[in-house]
N, C-alpha and C positions, 0 to 999 in steps of 0.2 A: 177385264172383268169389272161389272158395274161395282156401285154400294149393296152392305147387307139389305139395306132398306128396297135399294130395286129386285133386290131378289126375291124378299116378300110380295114383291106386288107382283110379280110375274108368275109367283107362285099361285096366289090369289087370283090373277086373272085365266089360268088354264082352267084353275077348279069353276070358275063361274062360266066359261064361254064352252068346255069340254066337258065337263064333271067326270073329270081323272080322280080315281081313287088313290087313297095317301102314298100307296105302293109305288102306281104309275107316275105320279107327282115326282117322286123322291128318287125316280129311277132318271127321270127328264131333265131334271136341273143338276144329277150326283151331288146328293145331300141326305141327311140322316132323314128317316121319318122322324123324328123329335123336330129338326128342324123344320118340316112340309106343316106341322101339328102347331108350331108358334106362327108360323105365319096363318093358318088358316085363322089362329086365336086373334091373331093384333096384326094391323098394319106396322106398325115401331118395333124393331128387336127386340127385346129382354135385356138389361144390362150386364156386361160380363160381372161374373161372380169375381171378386176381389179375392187376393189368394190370402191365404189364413198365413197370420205374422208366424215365422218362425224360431224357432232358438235359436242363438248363436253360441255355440261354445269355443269358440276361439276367441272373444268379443268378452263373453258371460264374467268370465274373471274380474276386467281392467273397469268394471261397470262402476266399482265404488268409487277406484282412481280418478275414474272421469267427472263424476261428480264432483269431488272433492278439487278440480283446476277450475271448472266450471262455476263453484263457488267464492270460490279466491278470485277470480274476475271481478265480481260486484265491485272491489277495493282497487282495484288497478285502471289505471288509466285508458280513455275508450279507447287509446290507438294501442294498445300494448295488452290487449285480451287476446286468449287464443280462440284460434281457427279453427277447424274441424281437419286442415293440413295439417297445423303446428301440431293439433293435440296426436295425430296420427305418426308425424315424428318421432316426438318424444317416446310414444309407445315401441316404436321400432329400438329407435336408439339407445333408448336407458331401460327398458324392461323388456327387449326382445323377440315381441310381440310379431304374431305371424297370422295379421289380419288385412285387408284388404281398404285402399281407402274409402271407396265408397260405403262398404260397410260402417267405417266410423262416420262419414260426413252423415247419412243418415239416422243412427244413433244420437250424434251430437245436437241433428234440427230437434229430433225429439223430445230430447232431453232440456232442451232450451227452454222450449213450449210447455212443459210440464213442471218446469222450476221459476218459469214466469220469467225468463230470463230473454224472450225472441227481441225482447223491443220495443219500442212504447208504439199506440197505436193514433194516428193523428184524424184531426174533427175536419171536415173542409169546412172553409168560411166563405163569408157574404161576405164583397167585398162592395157596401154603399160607394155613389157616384161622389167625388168630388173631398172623400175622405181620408185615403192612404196610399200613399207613393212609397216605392221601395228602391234603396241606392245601392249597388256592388261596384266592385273593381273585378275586368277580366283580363288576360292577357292576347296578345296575339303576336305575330310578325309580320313585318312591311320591311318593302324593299327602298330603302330613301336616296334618292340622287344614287343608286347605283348600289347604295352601300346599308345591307341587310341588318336589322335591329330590330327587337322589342319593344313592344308599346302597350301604354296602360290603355285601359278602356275604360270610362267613367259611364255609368248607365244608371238611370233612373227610368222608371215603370210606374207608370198611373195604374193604381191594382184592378182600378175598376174597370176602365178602359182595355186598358193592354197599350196602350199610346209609352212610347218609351224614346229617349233619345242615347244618341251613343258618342261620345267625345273623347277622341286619342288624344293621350300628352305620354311625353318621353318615361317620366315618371310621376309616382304616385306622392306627391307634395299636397303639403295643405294649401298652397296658392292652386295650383288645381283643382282640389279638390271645393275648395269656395266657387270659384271662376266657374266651376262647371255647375254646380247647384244654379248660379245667377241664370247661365244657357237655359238650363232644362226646364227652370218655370216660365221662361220667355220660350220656348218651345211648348211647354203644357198650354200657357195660357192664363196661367192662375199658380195659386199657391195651395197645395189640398193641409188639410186640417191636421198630417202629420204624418211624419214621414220615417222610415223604419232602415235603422241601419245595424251590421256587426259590427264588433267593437274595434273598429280600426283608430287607427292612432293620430289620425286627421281630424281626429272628434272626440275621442275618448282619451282622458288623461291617467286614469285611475278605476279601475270595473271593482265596486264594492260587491258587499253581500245581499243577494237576489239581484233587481233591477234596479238598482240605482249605482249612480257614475258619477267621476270626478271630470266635467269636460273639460273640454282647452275653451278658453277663452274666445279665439280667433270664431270659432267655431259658434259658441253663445253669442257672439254680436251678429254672426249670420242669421241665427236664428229669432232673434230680437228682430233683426231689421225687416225679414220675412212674416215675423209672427207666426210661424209651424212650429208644434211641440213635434220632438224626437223619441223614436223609442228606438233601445238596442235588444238583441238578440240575445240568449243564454251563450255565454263563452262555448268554446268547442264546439264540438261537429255536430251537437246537440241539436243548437242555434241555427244550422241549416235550414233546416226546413221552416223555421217560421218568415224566412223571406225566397218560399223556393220560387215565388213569379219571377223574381228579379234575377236570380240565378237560373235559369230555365234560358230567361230572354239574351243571358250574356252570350251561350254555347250558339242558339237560335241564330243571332245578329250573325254569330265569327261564320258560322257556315254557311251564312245565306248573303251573304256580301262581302266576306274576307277570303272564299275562298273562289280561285286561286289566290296565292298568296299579292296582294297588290304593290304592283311598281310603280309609285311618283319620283316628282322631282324635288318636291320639296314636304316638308311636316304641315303648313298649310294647304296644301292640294289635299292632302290624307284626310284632313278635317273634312276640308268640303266634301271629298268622296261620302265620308260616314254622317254629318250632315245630309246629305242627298240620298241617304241609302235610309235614315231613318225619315224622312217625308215620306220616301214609299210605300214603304209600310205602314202609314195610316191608310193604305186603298186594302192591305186585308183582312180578313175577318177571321180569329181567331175561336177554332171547334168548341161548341157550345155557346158559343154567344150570339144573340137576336139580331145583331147590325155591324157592318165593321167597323174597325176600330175610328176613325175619322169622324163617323156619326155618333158613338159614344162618348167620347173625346169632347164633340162639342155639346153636349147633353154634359156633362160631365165639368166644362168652362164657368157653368152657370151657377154653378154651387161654387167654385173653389173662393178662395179670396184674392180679390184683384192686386193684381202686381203694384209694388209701389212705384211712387212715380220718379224715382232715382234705383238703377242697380246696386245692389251692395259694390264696395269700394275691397274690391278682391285683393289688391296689392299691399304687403307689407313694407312703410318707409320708417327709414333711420337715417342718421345724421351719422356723414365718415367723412376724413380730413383727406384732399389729396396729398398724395407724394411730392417725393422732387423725381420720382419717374413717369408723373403723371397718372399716379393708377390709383383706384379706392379698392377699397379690402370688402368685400361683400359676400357675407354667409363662407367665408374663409378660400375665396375667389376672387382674385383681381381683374379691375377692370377699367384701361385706360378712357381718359377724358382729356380736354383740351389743355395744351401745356401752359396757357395762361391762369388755369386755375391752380395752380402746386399752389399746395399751403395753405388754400381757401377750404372750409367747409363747407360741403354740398349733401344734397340730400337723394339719397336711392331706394329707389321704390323697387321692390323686389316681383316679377310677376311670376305665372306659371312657367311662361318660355322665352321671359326676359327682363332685364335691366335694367332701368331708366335709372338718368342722371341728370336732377334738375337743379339749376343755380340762379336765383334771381329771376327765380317765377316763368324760369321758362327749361324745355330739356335739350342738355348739350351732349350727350353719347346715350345712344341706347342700346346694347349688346344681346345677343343670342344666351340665355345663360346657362353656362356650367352645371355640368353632374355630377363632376369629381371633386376634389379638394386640392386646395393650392394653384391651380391652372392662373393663367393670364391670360385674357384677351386684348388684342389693342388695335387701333384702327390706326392705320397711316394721316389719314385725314388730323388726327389730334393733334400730332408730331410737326404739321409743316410749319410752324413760325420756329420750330429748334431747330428743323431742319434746312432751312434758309441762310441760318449763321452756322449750321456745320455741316456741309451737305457730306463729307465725307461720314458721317455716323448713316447715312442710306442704306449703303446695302449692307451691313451686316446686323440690319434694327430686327426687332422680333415681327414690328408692324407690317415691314415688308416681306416678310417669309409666310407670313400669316394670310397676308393678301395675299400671295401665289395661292398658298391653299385652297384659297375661297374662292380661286376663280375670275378676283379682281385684276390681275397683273398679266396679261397676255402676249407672248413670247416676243410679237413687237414691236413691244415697250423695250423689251431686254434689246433686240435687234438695232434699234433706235438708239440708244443708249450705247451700244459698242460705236455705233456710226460719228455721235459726236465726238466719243474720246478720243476717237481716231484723229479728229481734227483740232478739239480744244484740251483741258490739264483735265483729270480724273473729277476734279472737285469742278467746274464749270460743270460737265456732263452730269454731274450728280445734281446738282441745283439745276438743271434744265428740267429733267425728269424727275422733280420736286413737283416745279409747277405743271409738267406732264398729271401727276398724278391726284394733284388741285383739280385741273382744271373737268376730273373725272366725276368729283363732286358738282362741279357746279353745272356740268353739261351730260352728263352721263356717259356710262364707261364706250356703250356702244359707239355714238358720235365719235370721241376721242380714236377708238381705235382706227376708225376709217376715215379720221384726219391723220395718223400717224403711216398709215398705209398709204396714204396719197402721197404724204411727203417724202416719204421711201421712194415710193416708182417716179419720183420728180427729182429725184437725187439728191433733194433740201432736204439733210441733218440737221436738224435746227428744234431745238423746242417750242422758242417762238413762234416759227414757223406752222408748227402743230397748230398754236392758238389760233393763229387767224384763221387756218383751211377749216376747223372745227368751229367758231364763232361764224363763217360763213356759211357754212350748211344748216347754222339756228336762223338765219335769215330768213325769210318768206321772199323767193321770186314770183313775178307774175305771170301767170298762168298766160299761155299763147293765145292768142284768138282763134276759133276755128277760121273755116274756109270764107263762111258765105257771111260775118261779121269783117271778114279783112277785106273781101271786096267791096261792103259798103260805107267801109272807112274810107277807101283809091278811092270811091264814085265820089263822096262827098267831100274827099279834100279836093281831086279835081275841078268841082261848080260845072255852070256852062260849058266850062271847055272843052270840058269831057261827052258832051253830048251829040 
């Protein structure tokens, strides 16, 4: 069966092509004569009559009660007001009530509406080219080197454009969260004239009364070195919506590039994935806007204010003394450095996804950093001048168990390593597979391993032995001559004779 609407017209067209009377009409299609009488009246239906609001007397009673929860709302906190569920509970469970919930839910929309209680109603804005960027944090999951985690999403949105960039880190740090500001105005292009966050705690120190704030520091020299004023959001869920481009764009990004969930190898592959995922997306064009994003964008470049000619300096340093276990104490996180330093004060630069340890103007350990509290990281490589004069401390060091973990210490190395002790004292075998583990440093681990494999199937146990097969594959041999340059080498060392 068609629309009411084609049934008018069908109506309509007997009477004009037959001129069937209202009777015959009404007998032809099985429909009321009222109905054959609106269609001959109007092409368009008549709109259905709205049914007249009824009483409820199951309802009628609990009418004042509901008022009176509904008022005490105003005072209570906006996640802890009731629902048109809750309110409907409570009626069941503490006064017995034998009403239906839909009944209540719509009582309750009305009632909201008519005590001025629905909601506040919001103005859309003009968002001028080159004026206000909006920053959130979202979440997501990735699959890293095998091994499934959580990751922040850093996103900034040019309001005008819709131009947005998205940058994963492990966690939400203020060293991130600078680091990522630096990215995304070298991805906008410019710096827009002010940029609009909630009150997260990477920025905000203290949220007085109305809009003004106690910032962090870190955060004010970002914004000196940039020159963009900041504005924050009303606390609470209030404060959503005055940055809902940028909360829109978080959800947008996870499902338009995060899903399926993405497996790398590493947390920098991840970057570049969401890097390349936001280039994309300046080819589209977002509903209601006159050009895509990429052409706005650059309309948009022209106004902002040009980037200065130095990045902000993202990394927080402090001065920490080494150990005599070679470790510095960093943000309540150890982290070894070279054992010639014990006792020397050096200086660590903290970043978003790592460590630096610099002494004497230049960096001597850089680590992966820490999430938790108290951990140790150590690199083997630190260890070798201690571990030279006591190679027995080897295999039970933290540094080498830590290398297995990471994939630097491959099985043979271990295999190798049984093969000497076999023939020399525990501690020779240990100092061989010292400078085995040196010599990973200086040649890279892959080399190493397929000198250590050579010397296995050659039956040479030897460390040594490593270095030279591994130092000879650094060598450059020379490339063979083809065919027809080796016979005109025979012709011409030949001369005459040859002819």
């Amino acid at each position: 069966m068609g629309s009411r609407v084609e049934l008018f017209e069908q109506i309509r067209r007997d009477r004009d092509r037959e001129e069937l009377s209202i009777r015959e009409l009404a007998q032809r299609h099985g429909v009321h004569r009222r109905t054959v009488r609106q269609a001959l009246a109007s092409a368009l239906p008549p709109e259905r009559a709205r049914p007249r609001s009824r009483p409820a007397p199951s309802l009628g009673r609990y009418h004042r009660l509901i008022d009176g929860w509904l008022q005490a709302d105003r005072d209570a906190p906006p996640k802890q007001r009731h629902t048109a569920k809750r309110i409907h509970a409570r009626l069941v469970d503490e006064h017995g009530a034998q009403v239906a919930q839909r009944t209540v839910r719509e009582h309750v929309a009305k009632r909201r509406r008519e005590l001025g209680l629905a909601g506040d109603a919001y103005v859309p804005q003009a968002h001028p080219p080159g004026v206000e960027a909006e920053v959130d944090w979202g979440r997501a999951e990735a699959v890293i080197a095998g091994s499934s985690q959580e990751v922040k999403l850093f996103v900034m949105r040019a309001s005008h454009s819709g131009a947005a960039l998205c940058v994963p880190y492990p966690a939400e740090t203020q060293q991130a969260f600078l680091e990522a500001h630096a990215r995304a105005f070298s991805f906008l292009g410019g710096v827009p004239e002010r940029v609009r966050y909630d009150n997260l705690g990477s920025a905000v120190k203290k949220v007085l009364r109305g809009r003004r704030r106690t910032e962090q520091d870190r955060f004010v020299a970002l914004r000196s070195h940039y020159l963009f004023e900041s504005s924050f959001t009303s606390p609470g869920i209030e404060g959503a919506h005055e940055k809902g481009g940028v909360e829109g764009e978080v959800g947008r990004f996870r499902r338009s590039h995060l899903v399926p969930v993405p497996r790398v190898e590493s947390f920098e592959e991840l970057v570049a994935l969401c890097e390349r995922a936001s280039e994309s997306d300046l080819g589209r064009r977002i509903a209601g806007r006159r050009a895509p994003i990429a052409e706005l964008l650059a309309r948009e470049r022209e106004l902002m204010r040009p980037l200065p000619a130095e990045p902000f300096d993202c990394a927080q340093s402090s001065s920490v003394r080494v150990s005599r276990k070679a470790l510095v104490t960093v943000r309540q996180n150890h982290y070894s450095v070279p054992v010639s330093l014990v006792g020397r004060k050096v200086s660590a630069r903290v970043h978003a996804r790592a460590v630096e340890i610099t002494a004497d103007g230049r960096v001597v350990a850089r680590h992966e950093r820490s999430r938790g509290r108290y951990e140790t990281t150590a690199q083997l490589s630190h260890y070798a001048a201690a571990l030279r004069r006591k190679p027995g401390a080897l295999e039970g060091s933290l540094a080498l168990s830590q290398q297995r973990e990471r994939g630097g210490w491959p099985e043979v190395f271990d295999a190798l390593w049984r093969k000497i002790a076999e023939r020399t004292t525990p501690s020779e075998a240990a100092r061989q597979m010292v400078d085995v583990a040196m010599l990973c440093d200086e040649l890279g681990q892959e080399r190493v391993e397929l000198a250590v494999r050579g010397a296995l199937a050659a039956g040479c146990a030897d460390g040594r032995a490593v270095g030279v097969l591994a130092r000879r594959t650094q060598r450059r041999t020379p490339e063979p001559l083809a065919l027809d340059e080796r016979l005109a080498a025979r012709a011409s060392a030949a001369g005459p004779r040859g002819l």
